[in-house]
N, C-alpha and C positions, 0 to 999 in steps of 0.2 A: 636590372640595370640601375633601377633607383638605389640600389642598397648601395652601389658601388659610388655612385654619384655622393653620396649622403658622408661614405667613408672618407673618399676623397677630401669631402669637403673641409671632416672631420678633423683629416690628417695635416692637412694645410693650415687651419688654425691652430694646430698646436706649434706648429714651426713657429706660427708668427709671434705667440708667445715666448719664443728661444731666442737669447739673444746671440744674432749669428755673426752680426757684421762690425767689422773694424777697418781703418784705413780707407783710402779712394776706392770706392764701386768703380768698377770698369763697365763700359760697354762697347759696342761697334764703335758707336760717334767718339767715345775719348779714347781708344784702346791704341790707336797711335801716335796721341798727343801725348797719353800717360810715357808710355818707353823711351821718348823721341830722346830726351835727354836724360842720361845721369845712369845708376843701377837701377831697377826697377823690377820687387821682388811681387809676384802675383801667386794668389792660394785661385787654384778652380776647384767649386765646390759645387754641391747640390746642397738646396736645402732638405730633400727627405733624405739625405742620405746620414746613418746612423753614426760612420767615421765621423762624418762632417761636422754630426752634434758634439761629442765626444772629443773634436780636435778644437770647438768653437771657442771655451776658454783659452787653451793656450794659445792660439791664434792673438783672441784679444789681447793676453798680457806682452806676447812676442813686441804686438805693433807699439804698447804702450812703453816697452823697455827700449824700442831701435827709433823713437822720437825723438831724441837728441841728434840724431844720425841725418836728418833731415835738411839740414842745412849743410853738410855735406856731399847732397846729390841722392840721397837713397830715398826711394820712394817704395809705400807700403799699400797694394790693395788687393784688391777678391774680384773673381769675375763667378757672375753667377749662373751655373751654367745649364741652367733650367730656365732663363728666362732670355740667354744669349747662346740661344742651342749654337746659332752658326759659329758665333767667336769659337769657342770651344773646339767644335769642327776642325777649323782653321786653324787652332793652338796647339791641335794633336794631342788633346787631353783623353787619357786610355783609361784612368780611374778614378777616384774622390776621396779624401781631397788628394791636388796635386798641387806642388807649388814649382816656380818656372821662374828663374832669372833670365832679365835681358840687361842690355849692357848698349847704350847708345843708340835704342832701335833695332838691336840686334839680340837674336836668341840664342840665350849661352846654356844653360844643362839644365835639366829638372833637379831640383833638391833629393836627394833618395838615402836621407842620411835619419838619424832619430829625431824623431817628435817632438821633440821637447825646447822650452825656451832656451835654457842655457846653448845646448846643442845649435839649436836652427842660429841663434844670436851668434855663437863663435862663426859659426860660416860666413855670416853675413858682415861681419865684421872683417875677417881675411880678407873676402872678395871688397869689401872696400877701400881697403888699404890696400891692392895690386889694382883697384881702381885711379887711387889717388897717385901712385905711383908712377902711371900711366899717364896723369894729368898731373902736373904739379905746377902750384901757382907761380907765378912771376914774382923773383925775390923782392924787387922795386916794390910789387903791390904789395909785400906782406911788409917790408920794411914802414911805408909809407901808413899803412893801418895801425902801428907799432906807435909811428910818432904822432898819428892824431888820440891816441889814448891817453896821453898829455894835456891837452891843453883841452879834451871830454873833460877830464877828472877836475882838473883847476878850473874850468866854468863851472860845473857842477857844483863844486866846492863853493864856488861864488855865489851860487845862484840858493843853494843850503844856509848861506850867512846873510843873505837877504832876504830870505823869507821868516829865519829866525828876528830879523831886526823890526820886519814889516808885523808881526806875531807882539812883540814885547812893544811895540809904539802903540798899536789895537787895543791890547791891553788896558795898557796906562789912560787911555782917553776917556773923556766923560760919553756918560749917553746920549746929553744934550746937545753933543756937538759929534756928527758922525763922520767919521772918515772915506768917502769914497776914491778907491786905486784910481781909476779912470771911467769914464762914461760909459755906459751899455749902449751899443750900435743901435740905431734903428733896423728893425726887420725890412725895409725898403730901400736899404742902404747897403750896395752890394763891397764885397769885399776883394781890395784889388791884387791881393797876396795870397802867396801860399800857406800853409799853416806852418809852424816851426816845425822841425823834424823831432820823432818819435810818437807825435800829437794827433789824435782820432778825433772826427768832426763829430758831435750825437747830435744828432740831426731829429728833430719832431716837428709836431703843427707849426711852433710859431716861428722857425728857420727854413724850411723845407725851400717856400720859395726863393729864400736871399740867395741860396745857394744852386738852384737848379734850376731859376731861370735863363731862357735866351742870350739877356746881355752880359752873365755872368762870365767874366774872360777866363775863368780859371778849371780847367777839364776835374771831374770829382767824380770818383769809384766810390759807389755806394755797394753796401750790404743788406739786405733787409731780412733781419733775425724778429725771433721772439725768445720769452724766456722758458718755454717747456722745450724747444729743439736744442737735444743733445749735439746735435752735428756744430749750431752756430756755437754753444759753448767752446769748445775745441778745435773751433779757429780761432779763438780772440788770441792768442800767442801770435799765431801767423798774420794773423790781420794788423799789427801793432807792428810786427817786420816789414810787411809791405807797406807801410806807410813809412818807415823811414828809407826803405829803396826806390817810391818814386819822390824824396822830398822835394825834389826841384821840378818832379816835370805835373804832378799830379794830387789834388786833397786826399786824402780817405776820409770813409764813414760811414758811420750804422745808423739804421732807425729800426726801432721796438714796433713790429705789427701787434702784437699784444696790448698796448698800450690806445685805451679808447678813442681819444684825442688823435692817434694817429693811423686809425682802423680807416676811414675813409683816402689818404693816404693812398695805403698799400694797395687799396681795392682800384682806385681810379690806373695805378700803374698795372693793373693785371699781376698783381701777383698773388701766384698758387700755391707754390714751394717754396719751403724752405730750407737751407739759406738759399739767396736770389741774386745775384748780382749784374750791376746795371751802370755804364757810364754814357755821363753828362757831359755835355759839349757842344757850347755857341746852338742850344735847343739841340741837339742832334742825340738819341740815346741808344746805343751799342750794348746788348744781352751780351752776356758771358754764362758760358754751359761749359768750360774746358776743366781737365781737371784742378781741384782745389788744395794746389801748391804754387807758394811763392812764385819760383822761377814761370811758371805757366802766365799765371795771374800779370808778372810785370812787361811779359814778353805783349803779353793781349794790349794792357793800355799803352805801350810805346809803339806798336804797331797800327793800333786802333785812331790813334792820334797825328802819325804823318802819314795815312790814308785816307787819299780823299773818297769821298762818295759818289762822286763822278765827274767827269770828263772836261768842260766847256769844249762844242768844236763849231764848226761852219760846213758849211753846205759841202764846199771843196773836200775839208778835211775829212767830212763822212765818206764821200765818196773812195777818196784814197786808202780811208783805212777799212773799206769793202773788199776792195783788191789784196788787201794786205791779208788782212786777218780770216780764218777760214769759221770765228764766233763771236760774234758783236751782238751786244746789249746796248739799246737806244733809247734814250727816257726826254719823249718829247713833249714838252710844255708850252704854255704861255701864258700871258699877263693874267690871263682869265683863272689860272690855275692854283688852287686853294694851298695857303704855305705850309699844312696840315699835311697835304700830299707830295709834295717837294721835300720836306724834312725823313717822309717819310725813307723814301726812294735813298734819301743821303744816309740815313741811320742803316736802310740794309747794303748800301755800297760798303759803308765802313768795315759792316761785321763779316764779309768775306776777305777782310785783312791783305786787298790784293791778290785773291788768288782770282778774282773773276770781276773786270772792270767795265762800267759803266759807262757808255757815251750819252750827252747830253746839247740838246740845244734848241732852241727857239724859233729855229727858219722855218716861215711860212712858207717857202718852197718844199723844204721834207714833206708839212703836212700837206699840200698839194700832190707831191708827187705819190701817196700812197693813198689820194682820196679821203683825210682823216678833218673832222672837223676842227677848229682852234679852242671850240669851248670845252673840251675834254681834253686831259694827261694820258699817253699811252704808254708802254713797255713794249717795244717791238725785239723781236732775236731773229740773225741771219744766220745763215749755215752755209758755207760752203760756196761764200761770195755771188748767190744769189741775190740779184737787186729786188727779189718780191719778197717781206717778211715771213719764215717759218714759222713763226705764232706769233698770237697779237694780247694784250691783255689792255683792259680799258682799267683806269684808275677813277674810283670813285670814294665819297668820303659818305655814302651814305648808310647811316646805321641807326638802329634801333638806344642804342646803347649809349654811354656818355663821349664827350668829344676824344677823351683819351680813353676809353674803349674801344673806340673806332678806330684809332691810331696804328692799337694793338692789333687787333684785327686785321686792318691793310696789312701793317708789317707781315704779320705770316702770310697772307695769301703773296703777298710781292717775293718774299723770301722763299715761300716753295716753289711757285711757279718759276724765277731764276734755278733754283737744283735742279728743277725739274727738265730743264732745256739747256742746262750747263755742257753737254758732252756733245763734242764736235760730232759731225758724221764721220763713220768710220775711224775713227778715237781707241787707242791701241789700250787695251783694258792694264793698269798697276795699281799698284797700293794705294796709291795718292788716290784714283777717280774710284777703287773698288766700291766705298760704301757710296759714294755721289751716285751710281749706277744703279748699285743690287739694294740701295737701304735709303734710295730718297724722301718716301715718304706719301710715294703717291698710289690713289688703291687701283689706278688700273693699267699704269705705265708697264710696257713691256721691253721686250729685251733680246734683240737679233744677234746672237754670237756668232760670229765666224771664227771657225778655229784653224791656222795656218802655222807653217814653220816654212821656216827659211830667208826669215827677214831678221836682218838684223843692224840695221839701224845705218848701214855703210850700201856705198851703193856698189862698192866693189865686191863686197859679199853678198847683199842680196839677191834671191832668186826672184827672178823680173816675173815670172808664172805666179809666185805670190801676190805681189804688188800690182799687175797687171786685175787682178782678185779683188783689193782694196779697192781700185778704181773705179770699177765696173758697181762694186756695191755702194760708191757715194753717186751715184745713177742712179742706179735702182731704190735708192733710199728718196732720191727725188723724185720720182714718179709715182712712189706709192702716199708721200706727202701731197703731191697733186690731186692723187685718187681719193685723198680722204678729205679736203676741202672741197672737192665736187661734192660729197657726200654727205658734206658736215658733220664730219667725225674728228672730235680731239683725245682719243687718244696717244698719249705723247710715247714712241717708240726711238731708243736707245739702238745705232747700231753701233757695233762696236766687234773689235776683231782682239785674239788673243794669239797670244805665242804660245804654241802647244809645247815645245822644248821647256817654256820656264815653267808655266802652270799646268804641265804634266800630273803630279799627284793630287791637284785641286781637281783637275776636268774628270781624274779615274772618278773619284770617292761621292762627288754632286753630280755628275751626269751619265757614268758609266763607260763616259768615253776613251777607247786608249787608240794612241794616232802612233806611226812610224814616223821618227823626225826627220826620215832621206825627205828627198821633194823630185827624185826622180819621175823621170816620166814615167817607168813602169809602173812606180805603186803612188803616180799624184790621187788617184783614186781613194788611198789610204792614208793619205797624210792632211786628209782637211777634213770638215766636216761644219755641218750648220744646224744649230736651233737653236728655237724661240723660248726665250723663260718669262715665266710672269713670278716676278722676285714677292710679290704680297700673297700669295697663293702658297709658294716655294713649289711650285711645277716647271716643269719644261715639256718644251713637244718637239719630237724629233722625227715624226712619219705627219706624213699629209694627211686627208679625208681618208684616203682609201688605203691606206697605211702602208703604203711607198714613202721610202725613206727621203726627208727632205733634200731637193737636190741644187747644184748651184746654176741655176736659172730662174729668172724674175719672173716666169709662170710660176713654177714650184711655189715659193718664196712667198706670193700673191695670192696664189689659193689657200696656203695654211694661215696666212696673218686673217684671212678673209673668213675662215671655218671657225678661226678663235674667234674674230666678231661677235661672228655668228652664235657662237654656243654649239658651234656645229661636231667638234672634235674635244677631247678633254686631257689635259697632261698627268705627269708621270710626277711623282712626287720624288724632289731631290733627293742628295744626299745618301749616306747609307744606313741599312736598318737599323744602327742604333740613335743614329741622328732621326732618322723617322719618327722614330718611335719618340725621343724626346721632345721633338717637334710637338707631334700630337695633344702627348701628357700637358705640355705647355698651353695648348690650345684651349684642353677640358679646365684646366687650372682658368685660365682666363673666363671661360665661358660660366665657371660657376661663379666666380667674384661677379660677373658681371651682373646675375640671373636674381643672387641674394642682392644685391646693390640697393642703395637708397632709391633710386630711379623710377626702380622697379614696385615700387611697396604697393602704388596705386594701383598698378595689374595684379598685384599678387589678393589686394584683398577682397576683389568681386570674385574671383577665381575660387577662392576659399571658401566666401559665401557659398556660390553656384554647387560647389563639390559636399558642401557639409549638408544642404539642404536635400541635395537628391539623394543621400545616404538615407536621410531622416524620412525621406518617403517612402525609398523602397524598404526599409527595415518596419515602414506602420503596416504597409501591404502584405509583408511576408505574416505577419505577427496576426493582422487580423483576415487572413483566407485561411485559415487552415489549423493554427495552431494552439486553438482553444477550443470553446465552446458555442454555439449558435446559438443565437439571441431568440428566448420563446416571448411570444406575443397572439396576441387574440387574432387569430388569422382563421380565416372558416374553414369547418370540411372538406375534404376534398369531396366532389361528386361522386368515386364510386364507393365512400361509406356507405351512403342511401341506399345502392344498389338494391336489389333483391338475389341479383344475379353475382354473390361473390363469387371471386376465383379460389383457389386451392390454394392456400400460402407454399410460397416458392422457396427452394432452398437459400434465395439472397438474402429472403426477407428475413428468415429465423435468426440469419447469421448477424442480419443488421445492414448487412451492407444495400439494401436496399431501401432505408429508410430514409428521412428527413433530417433524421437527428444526425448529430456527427457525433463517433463515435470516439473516445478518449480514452487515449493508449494507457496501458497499466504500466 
C-alpha cells in the first residue's frame, strides 16, 4: 500500500511541474456565472491524463490567439475534472480532454473536430460570428462610439502638445528655481472625485488609508497582485478596461503584496490568494470570487453598489413580512452594538447581490419578544412563518487575532451560516439553489430529497396528491426542528423536493433512482420516492435501520435522520462507478498533500525519530545473539569438571552442539 501511496505522490508532483492551465479555472461556485453570458468555450480535462499533457500546449497557445475575441463575448476556461469530479458528472464529460460550447447558459455541441489551434480557432470564430449575428449592436450605439473617436483623438492630440510644452519649459529652467505642476495632496486628505477615465489608482502604505477609509465618498475596486503571480500579470490589460467601464460609477486599483512596506497591508485584509479582489464602500468591504472577465467584474460592482445590506424596518413591518415571506433573515442590534459588527453584517448583505435579503432593526420589543438581551447583535432565520426563530446566531467580535482579522473572521462565519439556512422548507430543487444545497460548505448539513412529478408550477395542471406531499413535509420538517432543540442539536437539514420528469437523468446516475412520471393512483407507489444525502461525505441513505426502504411517513423519516445521528446506519456512496472511483482518487490525492504538508513536519519528526531508533535496536539485538562469536572471559569450571564420576561423552558433545562455545558457520 505504501508503494502505491509513494507513486501516487510521485505522479502528482510531476503534473504540478507541467504547465497545464490557461484561461478562467472553472468550478461548481463559478461554473454558472462563467456561461451566463456570451459564447463560452470549456476544455474538461484530467491532470494525470496523458492526452491532457500532450493537448496542454496547444490549449495554452489556442487561449493566447482567441484573447482578442474577448471583448466580443467569448470566454476561454478548463474545468478540472479531478478536483470537480461532480461538475464533470453534471457536464456529461465521457473522455479527456473534452471541450464543450455554451451559448448564453445554454449547452450547444462538444468540439469533435481537430486538435489543433488553427482548426479549434476557425470554429470558434464561425461560432462567433452567427453569435454576433444573432446579437447585433444597436446602429445609434455604434454610430455614436464612431463620433466620440473624434474629439478622443483631438484631446489626445492636445493633451501630446501639452506635455511636449510642459517637457521643453522643464528643460529650459534653472535648478535653482524649481518648477512645481501642482501640490502633492496630503495623505489625510480624502479625495472627492473620481479618477479620469483609462487611469489605475497604485495604491501602497502611504495612500491605502486616503482611499479606503469610511468617509471616503467614492466606492474603489481593488486588486491585490504581486510581482511573481503569472495570473495578475494577464489581467493588467483587463483591469485598465475595467476601469474605463465603471469611470463614472467607480475608482480602480492595485496594490503590490510583494512589496515590504505594503506586506502588513495585505496580511491585516486577510489576504491568501492571489489575485484577490475587494470593494470599498462608505467602510463597507464586498470579496469578489466570480469569474475574472470584464463583463462579470462590472456587473459585481454596479450591483454591489445599489444593494443595500439590509433592510431598516419596525416592529409592524416585521410582523407583516412574517406573514408574507415563507424566509427572513433579521439582524437585530442596538446602541450597545460594536460598528465593527454592523458593518460587518452590511458587507455580507451586499455580497449576496440581492439574491437573499436582510431585515434589520432596533425595537426593544423583538428583543423582548424572543427573550434576547440588548447587549448582544443577533442573526435570527424564520421558515415557514413561524413566529419562533429556526436558528439563532449570536454576533461577537471576540478574537485572538487583530481587529481586521476578526472582521474577517465574523464575515465568514455570518456568510456561511446565512448559506447555510438560505433554502425555504420544502424549496423546489434548480440550478439557481443546486450548489447553495449540495456545495454549501458546511461538514455536517444534510439533505431530505423528496422526489415527486406531477407538479408543474400551474394549479390547473398540478396533481393535488403531489402538493398535498409538499405540505405535509413543511410539518414534518417542523417537528423534527422541534425534536432537535429539545435535544440540542444543530445540525442544519435541507428539505427540499425535486421534479423527477426534469432531473430524471441527474436522480438515474447519483442515486440509482428511476421513477414513472404517470402519478396515477395505481403506480403513486412508483412515482415518488425519498432519501437523505449528506452532500460532504457524497452518500445518501435510502433504507432505514432495518433496511426497509424509506417511506413517506414522519416515523420512517424520524427514525433514519435519528440512526444517522446516531452513527447508527451508514450510506451508499453517490454517483456512478466512474464518478466513484474519481471521487475517491480525488480524496487519496487530497489526503497525501495534506500528510506531506508543512503542518505536519512536527508530527512527522518524532515519528522518524521513534521508527529509526527501534530499527537501531532491533538490528544490535539481532547482530549480537547469535551472529558471531561469544565473548571468552575468566569464568570458573563448571562443577562437574572436578567430578570423579565423569559421564561418557555424548554424541551432542562431539558434534559441539552441546557446548558453551557457539559454533561459527563455515
Amino acid at each position: 500500500m505504501l508503494w502505491r501511496v509513494v507513486s501516487l505522490a510521485a505522479s502528482a508532483a510531476a503534473v504540478v511541474g507541467l504547465q497545464l492551465h490557461a484561461g478562467i479555472q472553472v468550478n461548481e461556485n463559478t461554473f454558472e456565472a462563467t456561461i451566463q453570458n456570451g459564447l463560452s468555450f470549456l476544455e474538461c480535462y484530467s491532470p494525470f491524463c496523458p492526452h491532457c499533457k500532450r493537448f496542454a500546449p496547444t490549449w495554452i497557445g489556442l487561449v493566447g490567439k482567441m484573447k482578442e475575441f474577448e471583448s466580443q463575448g467569448l470566454k476561454m476556461g478548463q474545468v478540472d475534472c479531478i478536483a470537480q469530479g461532480d461538475l464533470c458528472i453534471r457536464l456529461n464529460v465521457d473522455f479527456y480532454p473534452q471541450m464543450k460550447l455554451y451559448e448564453d447558459g445554454k449547452f450547444i455541441e462538444s468540439y469533435n473536430g481537430e486538435k489543433e489551434v488553427p482548426d479549434i480557432a476557425k470554429y470558434l470564430e464561425k461560432k462567433l460570428d452567427e453569435y454576433q449575428a444573432k446579437h447585433p449592436k444597436p446602429i445609434i450605439e455604434a454610430t455614436k462610439a464612431e463620433d466620440e473617436q473624434v474629439p478622443k483623438a483631438t484631446e489626445k492630440a492636445e493633451q501630446d502638445q501639452s506635455i511636449s510644452q510642459t517637457t521643453t519649459t522643464t528643460t529650459t529652467t534653472k535648478k535653482e528655481d524649481p518648477v512645481q505642476a501642482s501640490p502633492i495632496p496630503s495623505n489625510d486628505t480624502a479625495i472627492d472625485t473620481l479618477i479620469p477615465i483609462g487611469h489605475m489608482i497604485s495604491l501602497d502604505h502611504t495612500n491605502w488609508n486616503q482611499f479606503t477609509t469610511a468617509t471616503y465618498p467614492v466606492p474603489i475596486f481593488i486588486q491585490f497582485q504581486t510581482g511573481w503571480c503569472k495570473e495578475c500579470r494577464t489581467l493588467s490589460p483587463m483591469w485598465e478596461d475595467l476601469a474605463r467601464q465603471l469611470k463614472d460609477q467607480s475608482n480602480i486599483a492595485s496594490i503590490d503584496c510583494e512589496i515590504k512596506l505594503n506586506q502588513e497591508i495585505c496580511k491585516s485584509e486577510s489576504i491568501k490568494t492571489y489575485p484577490s479582489f475587494i470593494l470599498y464602500h462608505n467602510g463597507i468591504k464586498v470579496s469578489y470570487t466570480g469569474p475574472k472577465t470584464v463583463t462579470s467584474m462590472v456587473e459585481f460592482v454596479q450591483k454591489a453598489l445599489v444593494t443595500p445590506g439590509s433592510h431598516q424596518i419596525t416592529g409592524n413591518e416585521f410582523d407583516s413580512s412574517l406573514q408574507k415571506s415563507p424566509l427572513i433573515f433579521l439582524f437585530l442590534h442596538s446602541s450597545n452594538t460594536p460598528l465593527s459588527i454592523y458593518n460587518v453584517v452590511q458587507s455580507v448583505g451586499k455580497g449576496f447581490l440581492g439574491s437573499t435579503t436582510i431585515l434589520e432593526t432596533q425595537h426593544s420589543e423583538i428583543f423582548q419578544r424572543f427573550s434576547l438581551s440588548t447587549n448582544q447583535a443577533y442573526l435570527l432565520v424564520f421558515k415557514e412563518h413561524q413566529i419562533k426563530p429556526w436558528s439563532k446566531l449570536i454576533l461577537t467580535e471576540e478574537s485572538k487575532n487583530s481587529s481586521r482579522a476578526s472582521e474577517r473572521d465574523l464575515e465568514l462565519v455570518v456568510q456561511h451560516w446565512i448559506t447555510f439556512h438560505s433554502i425555504p422548507i420544502m424549496d423546489q430543487l434548480n440550478h439557481n439553489n443546486y450548489l447553495r444545497i449540495f456545495n454549501s460548505g458546511s461538514t455536517q448539513k444534510l439533505v431530505v430529497l423528496v422526489c415527486l412529478s406531477g407538479i408543474h408550477g400551474s394549479l390547473s395542471k398540478d396533481d393535488h396528491a403531489s402538493l398535498d406531499v409538499v405540505n405535509q413535509f413543511k410539518t414534518w420538517a417542523i417537528q423534527w426542528r422541534q425534536s432537535q432543540e429539545a435535544r440540542s442539536v444543530e445540525v442544519p437539514i435541507d428539505w427540499v423536493w425535486v421534479d423527477t420528469e426534469e432531473w430524471a437523468d441527474w436522480l438515474h446516475k447519483s442515486y440509482g433512482i428511476d421513477l414513472v412520471t404517470s402519478f396515477a393512483d395505481e403506480e403513486a407507489e412508483h412515482s415518488k420516492s425519498i432519501i437523505i444525502v449528506n452532500p460532504t461525505t457524497h452518500t445518501y441513505y435510502d433504507h432505514q435501520e432495518n433496511n426497509v426502504p424509506i417511506q413517506f411517513k414522519p416515523s420512517s423519516i424520524f427514525q433514519t435522520l435519528l440512526a444517522i445521528e446516531t452513527g447508527q446506519i451508514h450510506g451508499r456512496l453517490t454517483g456512478t462507478i466512474s464518478s466513484r472511483f474519481v471521487w475517491r482518487f480525488h480524496q487519496v490525492i487530497r489526503s497525501v498533500k495534506m500528510t506531506i504538508g508543512p503542518h505536519y513536519i512536527l508530527l512527522w519528526i518524532p515519528i522518524t525519530c521513534i521508527l529509526l531508533y527501534t530499527m537501531r535496536t532491533v538490528y544490535r539485538r539481532n547482530v549480537g545473539g547469535g551472529g558471531g562469536y561469544s565473548s571468552i572471559g575468566s569464568h570458573p569450571a563448571p562443577s562437574d569438571l572436578n567430578s570423579n564420576t565423569l559421564k561418557p561423552t555424548a554424541f551432542a558433545t562431539v558434534f559441539g552442539l552441546n557446548s558453551n562455545v557457539a559454533l561459527k558457520a563455515d
